[in-house]
C-alpha positions as CSV (number, residue, x, y, z in Angstrom):
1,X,0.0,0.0,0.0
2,X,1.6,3.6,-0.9
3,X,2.3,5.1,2.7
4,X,2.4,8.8,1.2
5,X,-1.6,8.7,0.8
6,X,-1.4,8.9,5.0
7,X,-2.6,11.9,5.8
8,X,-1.7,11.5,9.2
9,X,1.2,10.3,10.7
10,X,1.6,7.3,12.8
11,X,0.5,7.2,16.1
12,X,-1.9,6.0,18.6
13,X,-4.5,4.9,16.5
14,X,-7.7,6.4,19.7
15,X,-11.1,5.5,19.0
16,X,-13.6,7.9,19.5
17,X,-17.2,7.0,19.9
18,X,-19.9,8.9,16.9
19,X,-23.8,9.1,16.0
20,X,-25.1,5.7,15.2
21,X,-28.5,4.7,13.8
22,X,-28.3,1.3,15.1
23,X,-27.8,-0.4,18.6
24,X,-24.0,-0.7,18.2
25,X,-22.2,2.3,18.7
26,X,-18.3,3.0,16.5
27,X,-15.3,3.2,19.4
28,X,-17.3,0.9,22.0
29,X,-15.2,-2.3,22.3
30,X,-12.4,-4.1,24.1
31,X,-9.8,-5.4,21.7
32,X,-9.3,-6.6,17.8
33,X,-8.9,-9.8,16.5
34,X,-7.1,-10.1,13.5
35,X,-7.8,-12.9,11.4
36,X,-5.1,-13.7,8.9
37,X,-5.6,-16.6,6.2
38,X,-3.2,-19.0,4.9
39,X,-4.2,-18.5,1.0
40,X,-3.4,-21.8,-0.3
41,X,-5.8,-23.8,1.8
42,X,-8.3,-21.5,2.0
43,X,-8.4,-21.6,-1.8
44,X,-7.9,-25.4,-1.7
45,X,-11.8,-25.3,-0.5
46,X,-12.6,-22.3,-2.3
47,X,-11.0,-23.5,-5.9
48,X,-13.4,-21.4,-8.0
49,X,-13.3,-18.3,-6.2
50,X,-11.5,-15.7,-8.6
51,X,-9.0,-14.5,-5.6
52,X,-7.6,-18.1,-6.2
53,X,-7.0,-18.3,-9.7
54,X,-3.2,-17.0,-9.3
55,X,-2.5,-19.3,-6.5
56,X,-4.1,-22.3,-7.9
57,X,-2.2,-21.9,-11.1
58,X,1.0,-21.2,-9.7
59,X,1.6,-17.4,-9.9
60,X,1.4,-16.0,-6.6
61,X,3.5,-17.3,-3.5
62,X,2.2,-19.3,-0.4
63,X,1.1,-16.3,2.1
64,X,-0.7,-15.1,4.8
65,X,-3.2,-12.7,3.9
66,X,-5.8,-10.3,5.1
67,X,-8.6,-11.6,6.2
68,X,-10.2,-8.9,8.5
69,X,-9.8,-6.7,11.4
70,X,-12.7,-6.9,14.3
71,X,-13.2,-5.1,17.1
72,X,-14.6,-7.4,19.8
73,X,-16.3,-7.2,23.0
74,X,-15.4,-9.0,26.1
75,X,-19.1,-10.3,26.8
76,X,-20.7,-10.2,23.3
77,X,-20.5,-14.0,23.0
78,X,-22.5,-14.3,19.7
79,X,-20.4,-12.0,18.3
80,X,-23.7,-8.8,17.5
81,X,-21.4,-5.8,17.9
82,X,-20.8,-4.6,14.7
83,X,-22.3,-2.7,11.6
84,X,-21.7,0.5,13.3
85,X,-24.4,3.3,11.6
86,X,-24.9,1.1,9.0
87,X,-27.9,1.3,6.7
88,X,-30.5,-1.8,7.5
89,X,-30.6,-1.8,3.7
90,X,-26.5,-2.8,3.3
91,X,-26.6,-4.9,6.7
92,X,-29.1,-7.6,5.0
93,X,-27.2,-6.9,1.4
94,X,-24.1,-8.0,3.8
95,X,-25.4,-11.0,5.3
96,X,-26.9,-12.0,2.0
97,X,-23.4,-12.2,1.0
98,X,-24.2,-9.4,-2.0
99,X,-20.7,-7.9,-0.9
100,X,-20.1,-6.7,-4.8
101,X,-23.5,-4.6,-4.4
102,X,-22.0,-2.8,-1.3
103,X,-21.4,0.7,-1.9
104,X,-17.0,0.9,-3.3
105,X,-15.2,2.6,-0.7
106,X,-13.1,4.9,-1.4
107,X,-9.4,3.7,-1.6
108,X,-6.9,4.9,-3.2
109,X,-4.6,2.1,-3.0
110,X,-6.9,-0.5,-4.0
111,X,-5.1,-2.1,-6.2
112,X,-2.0,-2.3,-4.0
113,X,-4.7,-3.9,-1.3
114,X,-5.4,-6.9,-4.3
115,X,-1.4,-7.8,-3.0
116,X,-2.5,-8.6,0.8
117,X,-6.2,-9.1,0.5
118,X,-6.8,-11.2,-2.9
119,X,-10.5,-10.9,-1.2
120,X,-10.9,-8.1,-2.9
121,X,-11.6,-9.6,-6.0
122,X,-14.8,-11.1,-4.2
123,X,-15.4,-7.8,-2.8
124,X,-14.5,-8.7,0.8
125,X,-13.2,-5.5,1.9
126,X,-16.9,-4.0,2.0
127,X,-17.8,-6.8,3.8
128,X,-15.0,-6.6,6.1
129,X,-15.4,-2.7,6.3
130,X,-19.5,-2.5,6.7
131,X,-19.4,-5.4,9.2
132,X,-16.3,-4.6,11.3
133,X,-14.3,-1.6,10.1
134,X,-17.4,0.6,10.3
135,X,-17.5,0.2,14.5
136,X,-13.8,0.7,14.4
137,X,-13.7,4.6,14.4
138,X,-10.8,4.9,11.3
139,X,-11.7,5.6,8.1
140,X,-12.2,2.9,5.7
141,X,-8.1,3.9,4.1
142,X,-7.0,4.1,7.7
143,X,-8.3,0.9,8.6
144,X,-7.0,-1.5,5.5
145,X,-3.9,0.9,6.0
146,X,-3.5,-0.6,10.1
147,X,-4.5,-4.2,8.9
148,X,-1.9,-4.6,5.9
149,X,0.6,-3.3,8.9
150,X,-0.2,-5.8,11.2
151,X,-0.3,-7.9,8.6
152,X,3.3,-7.3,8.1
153,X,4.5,-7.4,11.2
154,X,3.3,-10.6,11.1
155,X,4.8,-12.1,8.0
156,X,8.0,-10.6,8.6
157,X,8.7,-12.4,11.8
158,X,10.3,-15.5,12.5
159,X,6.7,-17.4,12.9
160,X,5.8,-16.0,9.6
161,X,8.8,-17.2,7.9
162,X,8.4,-20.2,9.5
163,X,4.7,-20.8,7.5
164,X,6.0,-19.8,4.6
165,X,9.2,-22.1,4.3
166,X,7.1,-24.9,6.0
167,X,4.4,-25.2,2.6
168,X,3.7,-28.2,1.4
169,X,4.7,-29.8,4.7
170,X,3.3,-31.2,8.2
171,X,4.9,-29.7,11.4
172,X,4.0,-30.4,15.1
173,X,1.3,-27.7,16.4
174,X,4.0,-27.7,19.2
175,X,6.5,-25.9,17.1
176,X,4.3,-23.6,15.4
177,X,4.2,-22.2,18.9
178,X,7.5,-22.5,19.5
179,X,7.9,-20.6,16.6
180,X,5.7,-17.7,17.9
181,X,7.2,-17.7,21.3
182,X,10.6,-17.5,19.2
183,X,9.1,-14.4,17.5
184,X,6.8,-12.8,20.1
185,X,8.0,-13.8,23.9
186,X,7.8,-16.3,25.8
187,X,4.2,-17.2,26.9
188,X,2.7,-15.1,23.6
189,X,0.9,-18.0,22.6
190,X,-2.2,-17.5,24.6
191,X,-2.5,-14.3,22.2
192,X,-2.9,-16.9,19.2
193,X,-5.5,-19.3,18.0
194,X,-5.2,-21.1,14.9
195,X,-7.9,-22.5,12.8
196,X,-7.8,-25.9,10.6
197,X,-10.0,-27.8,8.2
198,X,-9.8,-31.4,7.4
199,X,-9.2,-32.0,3.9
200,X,-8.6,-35.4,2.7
201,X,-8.1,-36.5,6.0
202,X,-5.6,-33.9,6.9
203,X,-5.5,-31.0,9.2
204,X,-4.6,-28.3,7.2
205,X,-3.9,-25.0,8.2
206,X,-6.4,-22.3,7.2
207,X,-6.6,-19.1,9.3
208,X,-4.7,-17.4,12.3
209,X,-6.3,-15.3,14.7
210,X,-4.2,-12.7,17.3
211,X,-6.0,-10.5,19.8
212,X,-4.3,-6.9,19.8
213,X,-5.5,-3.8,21.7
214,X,-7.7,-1.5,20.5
215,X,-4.9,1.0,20.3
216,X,-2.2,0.4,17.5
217,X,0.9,1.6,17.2
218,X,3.1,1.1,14.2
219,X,7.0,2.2,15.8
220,X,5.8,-1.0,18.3
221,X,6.8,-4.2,17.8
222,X,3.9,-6.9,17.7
223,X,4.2,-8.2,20.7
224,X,4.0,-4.8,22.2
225,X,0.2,-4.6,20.7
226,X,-1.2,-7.9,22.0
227,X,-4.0,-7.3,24.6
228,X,-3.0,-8.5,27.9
229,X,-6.7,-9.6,29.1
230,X,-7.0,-12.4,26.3
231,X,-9.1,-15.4,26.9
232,X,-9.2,-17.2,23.5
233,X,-9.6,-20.5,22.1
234,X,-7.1,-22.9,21.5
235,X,-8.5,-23.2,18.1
236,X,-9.1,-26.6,16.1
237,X,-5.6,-27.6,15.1
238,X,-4.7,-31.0,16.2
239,X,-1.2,-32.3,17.3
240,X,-0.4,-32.6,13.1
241,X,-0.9,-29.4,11.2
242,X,0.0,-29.6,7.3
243,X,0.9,-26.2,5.8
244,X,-1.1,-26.5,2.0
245,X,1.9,-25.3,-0.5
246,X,0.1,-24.4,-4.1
247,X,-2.5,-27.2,-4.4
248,X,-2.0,-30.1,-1.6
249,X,0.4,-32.4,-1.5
């Protein structure tokens, strides 16, 4: 993404509350989760989706990608907080899953989001924004701007690395966690969850989750970001995890 479109420089992302028409009000939650999705699996299940046409034939890399960016509520178990002053009219486009009909948001560096979030050729970041983003209290650029960070941040690190070199093989879950404790401090593994799907008889890896405070900072490290209260999951990954390379092996 081009950095110069900032138009503000970086520092404590602080969320302030706005008018709402709804119940849910933008600036009134506990923490993010960000969701990250190995690309190869997911498209493994999702073959004729047209964000897995280069991966499927061979022309982009094995990656994490963007997946979303939610602000979360400690108690909201069934997940309701979010479409923050959003139409009724898009909500139930939303949830039909009409994401394409959503109104475009305006991004300048759209096509340098196609890079980190090959969603967007499904349309998922109006999805991502109307449902999540919107009770976030950023601006639509400001908020794919903090996600492809984290993003980042999270690829770059030796956890990250560690996924990518690992494709097309099975590791123990125990040493994907070493991995992150490698990167991220001992004991930073209650900040992670990670999500698999059987395929063929295989647990494959297919998503990430990390829970990160609701202020974000990008001169801090990631650990430095990860919200101290957590209580997640410890996901559906068995003992075996297989990293899909570009089609299974």
């Amino acid at each position: 993404m081009n950095y110069r479109l900032l138009l503000f420089c970086w520092a404590v992302f602080s969320v302030a509350p706005f008018a709402h028409a709804g119940n849910n009000q933008a600036g009134e939650f506990d923490y993010y989760v960000l969701a990250l999705s190995w690309h190869p699996a997911f498209c493994e299940i999702n073959r004729q989706r047209k964000e897995c046409e280069a991966i499927n034939t061979g022309r982009a890399e094995p990656s994490l990608v963007i997946h979303g960016l939610w602000p979360n509520r400690h108690q909201d178990k069934r997940h309701q907080y979010g479409y923050c002053d959003v139409a009724l009219s898009l909500k139930t486009r939303d949830k039909q899953r009409k994401w394409c009909e959503l109104p475009a948001l305006n991004l300048p560096s759209l096509s340098s989001l196609q890079e980190v979030m090959p969603g967007v050729f499904s349309c998922l970041q109006r999805h991502e924004w109307y449902k999540h983003g919107s009770c976030s209290g950023l601006t639509a650029e400001q908020y794919f701007i903090v996600s492809e960070m984290l993003l980042k941040k999270t690829r770059d690190s030796v956890f990250g690395q560690f996924i990518r070199s690992s494709a097309g093989t099975t590791v123990k879950r125990s040493n994907l966690l070493k991995q992150f404790e490698a990167s991220f401090g001992d004991g930073s593994g209650r900040f992670l969850q990670m999500l698999c799907k059987n395929i063929r008889g295989r647990h494959y890896l297919y998503e990430i989750r990390l829970t990160l405070n609701r202020k974000l900072e990008d001169k801090l490290p990631l650990n430095a970001l990860f919200y101290q209260k957590a209580k997640i999951k410890r996901g559906s990954c068995g003992d075996q995890v297989s990293i899909d390379g570009a089609g299974l092996n």
